[in-house]
Each structure stands twice: as structure tokens, then as C-alpha cells.
C-alpha positions in Angstrom: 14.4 -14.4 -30.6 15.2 -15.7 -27.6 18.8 -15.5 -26.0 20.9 -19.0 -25.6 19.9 -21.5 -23.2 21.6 -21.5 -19.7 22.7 -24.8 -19.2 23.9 -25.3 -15.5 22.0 -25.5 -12.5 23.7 -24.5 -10.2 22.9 -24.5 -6.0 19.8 -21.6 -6.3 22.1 -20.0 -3.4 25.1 -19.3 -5.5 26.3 -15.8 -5.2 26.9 -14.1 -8.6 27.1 -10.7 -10.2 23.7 -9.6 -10.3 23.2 -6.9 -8.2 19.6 -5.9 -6.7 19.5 -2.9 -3.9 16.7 -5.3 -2.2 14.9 -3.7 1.2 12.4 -6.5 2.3 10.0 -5.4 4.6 7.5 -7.8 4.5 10.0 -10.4 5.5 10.7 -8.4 8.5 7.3 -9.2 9.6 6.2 -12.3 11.2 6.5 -15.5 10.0 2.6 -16.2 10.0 2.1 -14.2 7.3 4.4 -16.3 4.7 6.6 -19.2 4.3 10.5 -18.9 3.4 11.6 -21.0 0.8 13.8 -20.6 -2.5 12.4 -21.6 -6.4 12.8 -24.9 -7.7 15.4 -24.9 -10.3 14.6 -25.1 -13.9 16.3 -27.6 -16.7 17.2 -24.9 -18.9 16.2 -21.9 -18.8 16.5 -19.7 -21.9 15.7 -15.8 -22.3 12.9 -15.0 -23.6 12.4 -11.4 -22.5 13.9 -8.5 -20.8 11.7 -5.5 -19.9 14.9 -2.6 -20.0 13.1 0.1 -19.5 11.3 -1.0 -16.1 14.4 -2.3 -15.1 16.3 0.5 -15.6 13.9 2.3 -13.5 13.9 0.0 -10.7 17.7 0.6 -10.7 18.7 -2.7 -12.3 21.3 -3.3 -15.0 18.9 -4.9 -18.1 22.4 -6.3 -19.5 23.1 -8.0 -16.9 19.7 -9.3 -16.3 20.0 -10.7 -20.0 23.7 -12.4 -19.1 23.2 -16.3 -18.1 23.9 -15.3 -14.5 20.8 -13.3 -14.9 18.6 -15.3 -17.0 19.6 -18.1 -13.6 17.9 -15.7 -11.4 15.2 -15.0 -13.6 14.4 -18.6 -14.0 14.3 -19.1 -9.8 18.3 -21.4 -10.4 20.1 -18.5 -8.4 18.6 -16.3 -5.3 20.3 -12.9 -5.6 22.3 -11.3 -2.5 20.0 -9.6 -0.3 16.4 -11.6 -1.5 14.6 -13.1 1.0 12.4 -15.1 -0.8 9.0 -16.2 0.4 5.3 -17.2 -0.8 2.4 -14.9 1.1 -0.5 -16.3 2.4 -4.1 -15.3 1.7 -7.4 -16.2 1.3 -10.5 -15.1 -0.8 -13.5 -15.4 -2.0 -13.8 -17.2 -5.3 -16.7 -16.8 -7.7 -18.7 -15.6 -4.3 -17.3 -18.8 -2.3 -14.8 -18.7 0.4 -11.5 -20.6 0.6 -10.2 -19.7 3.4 -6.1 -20.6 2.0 -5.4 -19.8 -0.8 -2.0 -18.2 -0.7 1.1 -18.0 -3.5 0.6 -21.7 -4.9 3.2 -21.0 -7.7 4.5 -17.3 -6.9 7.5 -16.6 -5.0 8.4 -12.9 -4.0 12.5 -12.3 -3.9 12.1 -9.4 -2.3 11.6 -5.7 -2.8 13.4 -2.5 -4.4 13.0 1.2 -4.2 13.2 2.2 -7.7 14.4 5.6 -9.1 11.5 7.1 -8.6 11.6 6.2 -5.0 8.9 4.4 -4.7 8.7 0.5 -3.4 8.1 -2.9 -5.9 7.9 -6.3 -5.1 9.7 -8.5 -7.7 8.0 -11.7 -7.9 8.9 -15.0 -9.9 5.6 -16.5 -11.3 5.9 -20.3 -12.1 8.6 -20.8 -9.9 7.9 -23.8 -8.0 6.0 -26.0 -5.5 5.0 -23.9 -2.1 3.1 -24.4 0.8 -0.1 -23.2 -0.6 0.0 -25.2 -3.8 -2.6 -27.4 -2.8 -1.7 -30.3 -5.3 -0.6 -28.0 -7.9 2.9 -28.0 -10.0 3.7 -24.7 -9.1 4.4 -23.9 -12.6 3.3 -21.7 -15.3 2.6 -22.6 -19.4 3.9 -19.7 -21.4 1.3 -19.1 -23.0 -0.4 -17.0 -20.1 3.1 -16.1 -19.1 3.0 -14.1 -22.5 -0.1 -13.3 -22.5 0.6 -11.4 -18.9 3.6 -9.9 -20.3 1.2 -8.1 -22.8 -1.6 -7.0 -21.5 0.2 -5.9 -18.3 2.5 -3.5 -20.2 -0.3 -2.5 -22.7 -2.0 -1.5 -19.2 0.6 0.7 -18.2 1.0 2.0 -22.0 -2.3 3.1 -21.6 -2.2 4.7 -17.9 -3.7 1.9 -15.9 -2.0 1.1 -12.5 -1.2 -2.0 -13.0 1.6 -4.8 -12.2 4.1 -4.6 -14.4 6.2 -7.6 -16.1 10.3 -7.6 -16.1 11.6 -10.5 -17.7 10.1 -13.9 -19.0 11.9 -16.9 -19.0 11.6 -20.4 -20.6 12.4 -23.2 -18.8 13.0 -25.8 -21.1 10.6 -28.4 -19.4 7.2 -28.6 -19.9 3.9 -28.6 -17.7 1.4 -31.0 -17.6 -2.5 -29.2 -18.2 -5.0 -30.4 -21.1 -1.9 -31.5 -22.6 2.0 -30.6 -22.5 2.9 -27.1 -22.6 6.4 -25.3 -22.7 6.9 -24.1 -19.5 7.9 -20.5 -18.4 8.8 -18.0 -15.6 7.0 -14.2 -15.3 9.1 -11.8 -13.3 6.7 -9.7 -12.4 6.8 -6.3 -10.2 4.1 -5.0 -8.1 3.5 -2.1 -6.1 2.7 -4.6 -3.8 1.3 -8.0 -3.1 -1.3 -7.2 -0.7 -4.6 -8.5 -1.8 -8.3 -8.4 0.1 -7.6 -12.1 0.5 -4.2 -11.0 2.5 -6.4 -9.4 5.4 -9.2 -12.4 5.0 -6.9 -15.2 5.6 -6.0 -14.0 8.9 -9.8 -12.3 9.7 -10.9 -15.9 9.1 -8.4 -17.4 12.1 -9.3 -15.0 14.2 -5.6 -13.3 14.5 -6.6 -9.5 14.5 -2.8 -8.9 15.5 -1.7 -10.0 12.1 -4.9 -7.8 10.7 -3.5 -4.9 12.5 0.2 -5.6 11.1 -1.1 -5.9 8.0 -3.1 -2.8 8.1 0.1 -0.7 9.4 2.0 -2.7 6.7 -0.2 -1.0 4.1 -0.7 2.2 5.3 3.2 2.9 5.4 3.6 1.5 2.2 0.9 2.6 0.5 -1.3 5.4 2.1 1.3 7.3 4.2 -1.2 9.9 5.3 -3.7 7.8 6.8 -0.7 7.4 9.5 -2.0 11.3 10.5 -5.5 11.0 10.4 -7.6 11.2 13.5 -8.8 7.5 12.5 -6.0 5.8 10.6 -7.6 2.8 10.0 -10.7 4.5 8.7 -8.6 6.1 6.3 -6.8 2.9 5.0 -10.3 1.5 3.8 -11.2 5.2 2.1 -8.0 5.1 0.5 -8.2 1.3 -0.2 -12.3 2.4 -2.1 -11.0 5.9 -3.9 -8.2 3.5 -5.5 -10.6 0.8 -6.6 -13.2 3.0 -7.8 -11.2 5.4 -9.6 -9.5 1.7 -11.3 -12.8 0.6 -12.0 -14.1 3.7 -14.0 -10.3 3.2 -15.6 -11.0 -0.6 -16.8 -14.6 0.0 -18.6 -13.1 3.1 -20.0 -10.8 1.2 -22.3 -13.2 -1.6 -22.3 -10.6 -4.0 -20.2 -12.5 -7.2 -18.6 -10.6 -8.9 -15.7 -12.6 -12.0 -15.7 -11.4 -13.0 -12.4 -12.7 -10.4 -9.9 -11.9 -12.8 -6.9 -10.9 -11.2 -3.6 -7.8 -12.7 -3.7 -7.0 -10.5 -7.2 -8.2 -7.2 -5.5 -5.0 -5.6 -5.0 -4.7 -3.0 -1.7 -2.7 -0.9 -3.6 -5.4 -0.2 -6.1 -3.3 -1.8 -9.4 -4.7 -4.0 -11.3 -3.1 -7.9 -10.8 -3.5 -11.5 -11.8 -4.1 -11.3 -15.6 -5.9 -14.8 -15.9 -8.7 -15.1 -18.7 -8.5 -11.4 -19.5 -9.9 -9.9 -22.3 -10.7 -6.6 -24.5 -14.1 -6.1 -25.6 -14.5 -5.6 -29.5 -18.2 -4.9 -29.8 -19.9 -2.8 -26.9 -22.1 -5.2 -24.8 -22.2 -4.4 -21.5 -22.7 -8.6 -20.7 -19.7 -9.0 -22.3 -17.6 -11.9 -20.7 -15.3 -14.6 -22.3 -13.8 -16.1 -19.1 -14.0 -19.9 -19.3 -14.6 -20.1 -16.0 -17.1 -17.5 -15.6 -20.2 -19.3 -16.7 -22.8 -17.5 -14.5 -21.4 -14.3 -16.4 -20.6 -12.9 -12.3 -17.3 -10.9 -13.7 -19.1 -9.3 -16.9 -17.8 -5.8 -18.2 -20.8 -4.3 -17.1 -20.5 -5.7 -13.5 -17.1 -4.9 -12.3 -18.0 -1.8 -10.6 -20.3 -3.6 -8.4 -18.1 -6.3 -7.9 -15.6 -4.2 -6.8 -17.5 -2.4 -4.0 -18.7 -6.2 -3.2 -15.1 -7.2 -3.0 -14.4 -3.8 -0.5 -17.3 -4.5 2.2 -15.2 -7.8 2.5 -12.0 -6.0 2.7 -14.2 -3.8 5.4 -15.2 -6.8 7.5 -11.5 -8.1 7.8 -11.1 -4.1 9.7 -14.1 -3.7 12.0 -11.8 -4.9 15.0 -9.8 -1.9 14.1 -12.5 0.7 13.3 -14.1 0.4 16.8 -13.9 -1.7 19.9 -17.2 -2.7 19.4 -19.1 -4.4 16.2 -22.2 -1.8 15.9 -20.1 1.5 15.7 -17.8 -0.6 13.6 -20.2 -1.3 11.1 -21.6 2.1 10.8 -18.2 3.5 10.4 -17.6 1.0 7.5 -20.8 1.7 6.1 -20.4 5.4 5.8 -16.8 4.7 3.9 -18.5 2.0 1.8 -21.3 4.6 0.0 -18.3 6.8 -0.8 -17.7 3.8 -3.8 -20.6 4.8 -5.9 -20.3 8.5 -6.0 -16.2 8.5 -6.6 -16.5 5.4 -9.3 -19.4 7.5 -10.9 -17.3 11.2 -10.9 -14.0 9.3 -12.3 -15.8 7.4 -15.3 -18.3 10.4 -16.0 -15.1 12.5 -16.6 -13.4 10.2 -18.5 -16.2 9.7 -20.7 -16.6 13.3 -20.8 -12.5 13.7 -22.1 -13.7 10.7 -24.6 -16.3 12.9 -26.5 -14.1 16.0 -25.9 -16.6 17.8 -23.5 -13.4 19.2 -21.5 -16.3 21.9 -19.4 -18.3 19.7 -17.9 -22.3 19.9 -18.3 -24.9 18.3 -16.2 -26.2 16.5 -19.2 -23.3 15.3 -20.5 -23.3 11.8 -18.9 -26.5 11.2 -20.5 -25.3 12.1 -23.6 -22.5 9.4 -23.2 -25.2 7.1 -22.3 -27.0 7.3 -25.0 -23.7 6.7 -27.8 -23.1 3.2 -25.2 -26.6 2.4 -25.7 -26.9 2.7 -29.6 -23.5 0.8 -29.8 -24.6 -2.4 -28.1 -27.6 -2.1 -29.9 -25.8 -1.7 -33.2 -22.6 -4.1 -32.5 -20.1 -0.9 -32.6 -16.7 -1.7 -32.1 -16.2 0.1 -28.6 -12.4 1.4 -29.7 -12.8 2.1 -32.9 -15.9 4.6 -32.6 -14.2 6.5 -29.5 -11.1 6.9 -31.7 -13.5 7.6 -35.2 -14.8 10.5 -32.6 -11.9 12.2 -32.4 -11.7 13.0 -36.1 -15.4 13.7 -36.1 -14.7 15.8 -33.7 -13.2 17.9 -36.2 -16.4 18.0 -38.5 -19.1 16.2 -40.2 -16.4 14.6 -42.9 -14.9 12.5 -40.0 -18.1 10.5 -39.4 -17.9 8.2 -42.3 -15.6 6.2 -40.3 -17.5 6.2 -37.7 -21.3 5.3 -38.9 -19.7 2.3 -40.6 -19.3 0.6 -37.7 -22.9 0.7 -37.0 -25.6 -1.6 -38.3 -28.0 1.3 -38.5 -25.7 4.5 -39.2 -28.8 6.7 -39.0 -28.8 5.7 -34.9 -24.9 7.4 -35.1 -26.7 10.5 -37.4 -29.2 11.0 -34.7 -26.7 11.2 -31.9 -23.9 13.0 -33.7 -26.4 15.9 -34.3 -26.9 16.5 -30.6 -23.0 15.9 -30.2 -22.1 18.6 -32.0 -24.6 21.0 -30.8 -22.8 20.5 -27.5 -19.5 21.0 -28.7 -20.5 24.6 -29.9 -20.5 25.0 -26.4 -16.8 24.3 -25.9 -14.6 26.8 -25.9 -11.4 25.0 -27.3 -10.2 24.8 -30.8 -11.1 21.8 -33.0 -7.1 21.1 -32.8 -6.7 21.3 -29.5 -9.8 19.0 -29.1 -8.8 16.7 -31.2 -5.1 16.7 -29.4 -7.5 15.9 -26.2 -9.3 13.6 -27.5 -6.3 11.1 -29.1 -5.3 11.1 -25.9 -8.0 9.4 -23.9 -8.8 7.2 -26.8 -6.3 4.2 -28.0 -6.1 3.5 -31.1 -4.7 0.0 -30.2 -5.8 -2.9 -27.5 -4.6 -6.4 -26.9 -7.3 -7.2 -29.7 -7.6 -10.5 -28.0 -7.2 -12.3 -32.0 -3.9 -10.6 -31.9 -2.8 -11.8 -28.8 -3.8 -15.5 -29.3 -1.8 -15.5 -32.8 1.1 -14.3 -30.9 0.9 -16.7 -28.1 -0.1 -19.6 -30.9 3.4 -18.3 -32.6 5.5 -18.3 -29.9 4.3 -21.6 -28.2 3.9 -23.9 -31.1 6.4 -22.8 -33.6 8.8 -21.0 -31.4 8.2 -17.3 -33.3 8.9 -14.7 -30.9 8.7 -11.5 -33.3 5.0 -11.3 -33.4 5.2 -11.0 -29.2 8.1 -8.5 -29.9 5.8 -6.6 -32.9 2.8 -6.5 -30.5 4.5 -5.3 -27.8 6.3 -2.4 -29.8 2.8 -1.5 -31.3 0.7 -1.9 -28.2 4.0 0.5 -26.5 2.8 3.5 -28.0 -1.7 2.7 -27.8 -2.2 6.2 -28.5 -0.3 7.0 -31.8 -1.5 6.8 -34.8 0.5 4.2 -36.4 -0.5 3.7 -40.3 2.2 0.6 -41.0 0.3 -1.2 -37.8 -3.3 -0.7 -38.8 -4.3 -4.1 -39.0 -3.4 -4.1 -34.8 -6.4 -1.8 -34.7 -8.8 -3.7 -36.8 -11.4 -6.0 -35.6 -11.3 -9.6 -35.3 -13.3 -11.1 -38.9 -15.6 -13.8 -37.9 -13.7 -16.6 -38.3 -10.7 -14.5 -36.4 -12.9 -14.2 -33.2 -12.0 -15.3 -29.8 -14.9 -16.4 -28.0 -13.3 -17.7 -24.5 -10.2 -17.0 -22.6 -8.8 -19.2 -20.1 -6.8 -19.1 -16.9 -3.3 -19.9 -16.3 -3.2 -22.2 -13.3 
């Protein structure tokens, strides 16, 4: 349950005891590219969550992050020593549409550590207040999607997805006005970085290459140190910037992940995955899968994300012709020639991984098709996509596995069919059925944020102030890929009337 309430609110520049290491350098850039100002206080911000395990290896003290001095800092009432804080600018293209500001409308970035591990995070309040780029808005967040964040952003590091990760979540004891009133909430959320495709278009769109070329210096020391060597450093930013994406592309549909809200501004530089708006997890296999609200042209289906993607990277390209050549044809052609690397890297990464899926750890040149075909009779069947990649891996081990497996189809006969030439290509494998198996559970989850799952936690939490289910899904969805018998019902389907048909986004 959550911790007491912290009553005061004090100046957000108090000093206290909390103590972040913070190294800002994006604040040490120009002041174009952001605006300084602190979080609004809160009316009573009270504890909901503290991640202690990402703190501790960011360096920080989860006990003091959980005291009321750190719950005040959590919540935006107290700026630590040594933050600079500060909302980004950006642009993007929304739904295929250009807005040329966007920028942190309810964000604001405290500043940055370098974690145990030595590399460099961003820690960023979400819901913390009016900024220059709210555009109207409250600069708030419900917390509802701050949960729902918390989540799936931590099941997607569970399961070996870059992703953003979430710190702490906060109540603030006032609500927001949306469809209705809603408890209002703070994400502390921690980022590889903040640098979006919409970072570079915002200042493309002006005309300001300088702020381009900062940015693209910003990034390669950051985040692609060895570009800094290459004969053509800015060349080998955007292949860098298009291995990333593809290889977190083939990632997503190999877990069946949906983002729902490919926009330019959510196409992180750093190749994580960030912004969990109406995300969801497919249960059926359909490739047309989408259940974002707001997607009603279907644009950001499952099936499309790979193509979105390299869409979203020839508009990261344009914002670096400048850079690429002095003049716009040999530019182009230089972007080009990176650009048609996207295909061939997406299609290597998810062929292997589908490959590790049906435990084909060799490689054979007809082993894609192979996968193919099991996709194909799925959506034509309505197979649950997780459950028959994990029933593989006992039926893996023989023919008496497949019962589990053929029940999720409408037509079992269409699994008999394919499960024959299956296991004629396993004979080819030189690994034990053990090991296999071993192999096998571990590219296949046993447990998603079943979107049914998540909304009854959320529903719990927000309307009857239940935390455990949050904390039970979060300790399930901690460990995705162990078995976990006393859990199973994490791992089940939604029943009809259980289903989830639309997600929605947090603004």
C-alpha cells in the first residue's frame, strides 16, 4: 500500500537530504534547445512506488527516496542539489502530420546520473506541471497510465527490451480534469536518453542546422561513441540510429508488443522503446492487430511497425542531409544507401529470433518460411500468440507436448500438419531435447501485460485504492520467463467478456 501522505509544500528549491550524483549535459547546451523551469508543487503527494532495484543501480538510496523528503522530490515539491531541471523541445510527425512544436508539455527532466554500470540516464518527472510546450494542457498525468507505464515499462526490461525504465510513482493527492476527474500522479521515469526524431525535426523545421549539428554531436557522445572515429561521423550516427531501431522492431513483434503511437516524436535516438500511451499485447495472432483509440486508420498496426519505423528514420535522415554533404544530391544518396540497410538488419534480427522461438539454434535457409507458415495458420485459427510459442517449447520435447498446443487452434489438424514438418527439422539439430527446451523458455514468456490484467489492476488501484494487484503483477510479470504454477491465471487468456478491445492515451 502506499506510504503516508507528505503533507508540506515546501519552496520546490529547498535543500534536503536526498542525494543524486547529477552530471547534466544537456543543460550545458544552449538554451534553444529547452526551457528551465522547476515542477509545480503537488497538494499531497503520497508514495505509491519505489523501484529499489533501478535505483540502487543508478547509485541512489531507495530508502531515502521512500522518506517524505524523497517522496517531495518525487512528486516535483523539492528540486534536488545539483538538478537542473528543464522541458526539451521537439517536434514530430503525428499520425503522418507535422506539428512542428511539440516539446515536453507535462515532462520535466531533473537532470542526469551515471549509474553503476557507468552508463548515463535521464531522470525525468512525468505529470509534473505546466511548461512551455503545453499548449493548453494541465501538464498533469491520471494514474491510471502512470501505472500502466510503470508496468509495461519494467515488464519490457524483464523481458530484454531496451526500454525506459520507471523509478518511483507518486500520488498527488489532487485530481485531473479528462472525461471526468481522475487521481492524479507523478512517473519518475529514467531514460537512456530523451532524444527523439522529433528532437532533430524541431530545429530542421527552423532552419537552425547549428542546433542539428549540436544535437547530432550530443548523440554521438552519448550514445554512439564510435561514430566520433569514423571517416563520416554523421553517417554513422544515422546507421547506428537504423541498426538500433531495426533490431527494436524485430524485438517488439517478437513478444507481440504494439506501441500504438509510432509518432516521430516517440522514436527514441537511443533505440529504447518510450512513451507507453495506448499500448497493448496481442492475445490472438493477427497481424492488423491494433487497439489504440486513437489509431483509427489502423496506421500503427502490429504488422506495420517495421515499416513505420524505417518511415519514421528517412525523417530522422532529412533533419541530417546538411551534415552528410554540403550539397542536397550527394546528401540524399548518402542517406539513401544507409536507409536500405533497415530492411535487411530488421529481417536478420526477427528471423533469428524466430528461429530461437522454434528452437532451430543452426540456422537453415528454410527456416524463416517455416516460421511463416506457424504465424499464418495462427491468425487463421485465432492462436493465442504467447501461449503457442511457450506450448512449443514442451512440444519441443515430443509429440505428448502438443496437446497444449493444438487446443489453442480452431482447427488443430492445421497445428498437426505443421508440427510434422517441425519436427522433421529438429532431427536436424544437434542439441539435446533439454538443452532445447532450456533455449527455448528463454526466448518465449510465459507471462505479458495481458492487457485484462493490467486494466483490473489500474481499475483496482484508481477506483478503490488497491495497490496489491499493481504490486502482484509487477512481481509476476518480474520474472516473464519462469514458469510460475501459483500465477497461472497471469498467463491465461482474456474470456470474452474479459477482453479489452481499445486502449487509450495518457495526455
Amino acid at each position: 500500500m502506499p506510504a503516508s501522505p507528505t503533507t508540506d509544500t515546501p519552496s520546490p528549491r529547498q535543500a534536503g537530504a536526498v542525494r543524486i550524483a547529477f552530471d547534466n549535459s544537456y543543460a550545458r547546451l544552449p538554451e534553444r534547445l529547452y526551457a528551465r523551469l522547476d515542477p509545480t508543487p503537488v497538494a499531497a503527494p503520497l508514495l505509491v512506488r519505489v523501484n529499489a532495484a533501478l535505483a540502487e543501480a543508478l547509485g541512489l538510496d531507495p530508502a531515502a527516496l521512500a522518506s517524505p523528503e524523497g517522496v517531495a522530490v518525487l512528486a516535483g515539491n523539492r528540486v534536488p542539489e545539483g538538478a537542473e531541471p528543464i522541458a526539451l523541445a521537439y517536434a514530430g510527425h503525428q499520425f503522418g502530420q507535422f506539428v512542428p512544436q511539440l516539446g515536453d508539455g507535462r515532462a520535466i527532466l531533473l537532470g542526469e546520473v551515471v549509474g553503476r554500470d557507468g552508463a548515463r540516464r535521464d531522470i525525468q518527472l512525468k505529470g509534473a506541471g505546466r511548461t512551455p510546450f503545453s499548449r493548453g494542457g494541465d501538464g498533469r498525468a491520471a494514474l491510471g497510465p502512470v501505472l500502466r507505464e510503470y508496468i509495461v515499462s519494467e515488464a519490457m526490461a524483464a523481458l530484454g527490451v531496451p526500454t525506459t525504465r520507471a523509478l518511483a510513482a507518486v500520488a498527488t493527492g489532487q485530481p485531473v480534469l479528462r472525461e471526468t476527474a481522475l487521481p492524479g500522479a507523478v512517473l519518475t521515469r529514467v531514460a537512456a536518453s530523451h532524444l527523439r526524431v522529433g528532437t532533430f525535426q524541431y530545429f530542421a523545421a527552423r532552419g537552425d542546422i547549428e542546433a542539428v549539428r549540436l544535437l547530432a554531436d550530443h548523440a554521438i557522445a552519448r550514445h554512439y561513441p564510435a561514430a566520433a572515429a569514423a571517416e563520416h561521423p554523421y553517417r554513422a550516427l544515422l546507421e547506428g540510429v537504423v541498426t538500433r531501431q531495426a533490431e527494436l522492431m524485430a524485438r517488439w513483434l517478437l513478444i507481440g508488443f504494439i506501441h500504438g503511437v509510432m509518432n516521430t516524436d516517440n522514436t527514441s535516438i537511443a533505440g529504447e522503446t518510450i512513451d507507453y500511451g495506448p499500448c497493448a499485447f496481442m492475445d490472438a495472432y493477427d497481424p492488423a492487430t491494433v487497439f489504440s483509440a486513437i489509431d483509427q486508420g489502423g496506421r500503427y498496426a502490429y504488422g506495420s511497425q517495421p515499416r513505420i519505423a524505417h518511415w519514421n528514420l528517412v525523417r530522422f535522415a532529412e533533419t541530417l542531409l546538411p551534415l552528410l554533404a554540403e550539397t542536397e544530391e550527394p546528401a540524399v544518396e548518402e542517406a539513401k544507401a544507409v536507409l536500405a540497410g533497415f530492411a535487411p538488419q530488421f529481417d536478420a534480427a526477427y528471423c533469428a529470433g524466430l528461429q530461437r522461438k522454434l528452437g532451430l539454434l543452426t540456422g537453415q535457409a528454410g527456416d524463416g518460411a517455416l516460421g511463416q507458415d506457424l504465424l499464418t495458420r495462427m491468425a487463421e485459427n485465432g492462436a493465442d500468440f504467447t501461449l503457442t510459442f511457450r506450448g512449443l517449447c514442451d512440444a519441443a520435447a515430443g509429440p505428448a507436448g502438443d496437446a497444449a498446443v493444438r487446443a489453442l487452434f480452431a482447427d488443430p489438424a492445421s497445428y498437426d500438419s505443421w508440427a510434422e514438418r517441425w519436427r522433421r527439422r529438429l532431427l536436424d539439430e544437434q542439441t539435446d531435447p533439454p538443452a532445447r527446451c532450456a533455449a527455448m523458455r528463454a526466448a518465449n514468456p510465459a507471462f505479458i501485460p495481458r492487457n485484462h490484467i493490467v486494466q483490473a489492476a489500474l481499475a483496482a488501484a484508481v477506483e478503490r485504492q488497491d495497490f496489491a494487484p499493481f504490486e502482484e503483477v509487477l512481481d509476476v510479470l518480474s520474472r516473464p520467463y519462469e514458469d510460475q504454477p501459483d500465477r497461472a491465471r497471469y498467463a491465461a487468456p482474456p474470456a470474452p467478456e474479459e477482453r479489452v478491445l481499445q486502449t487509450f492515451c495518457g495526455t
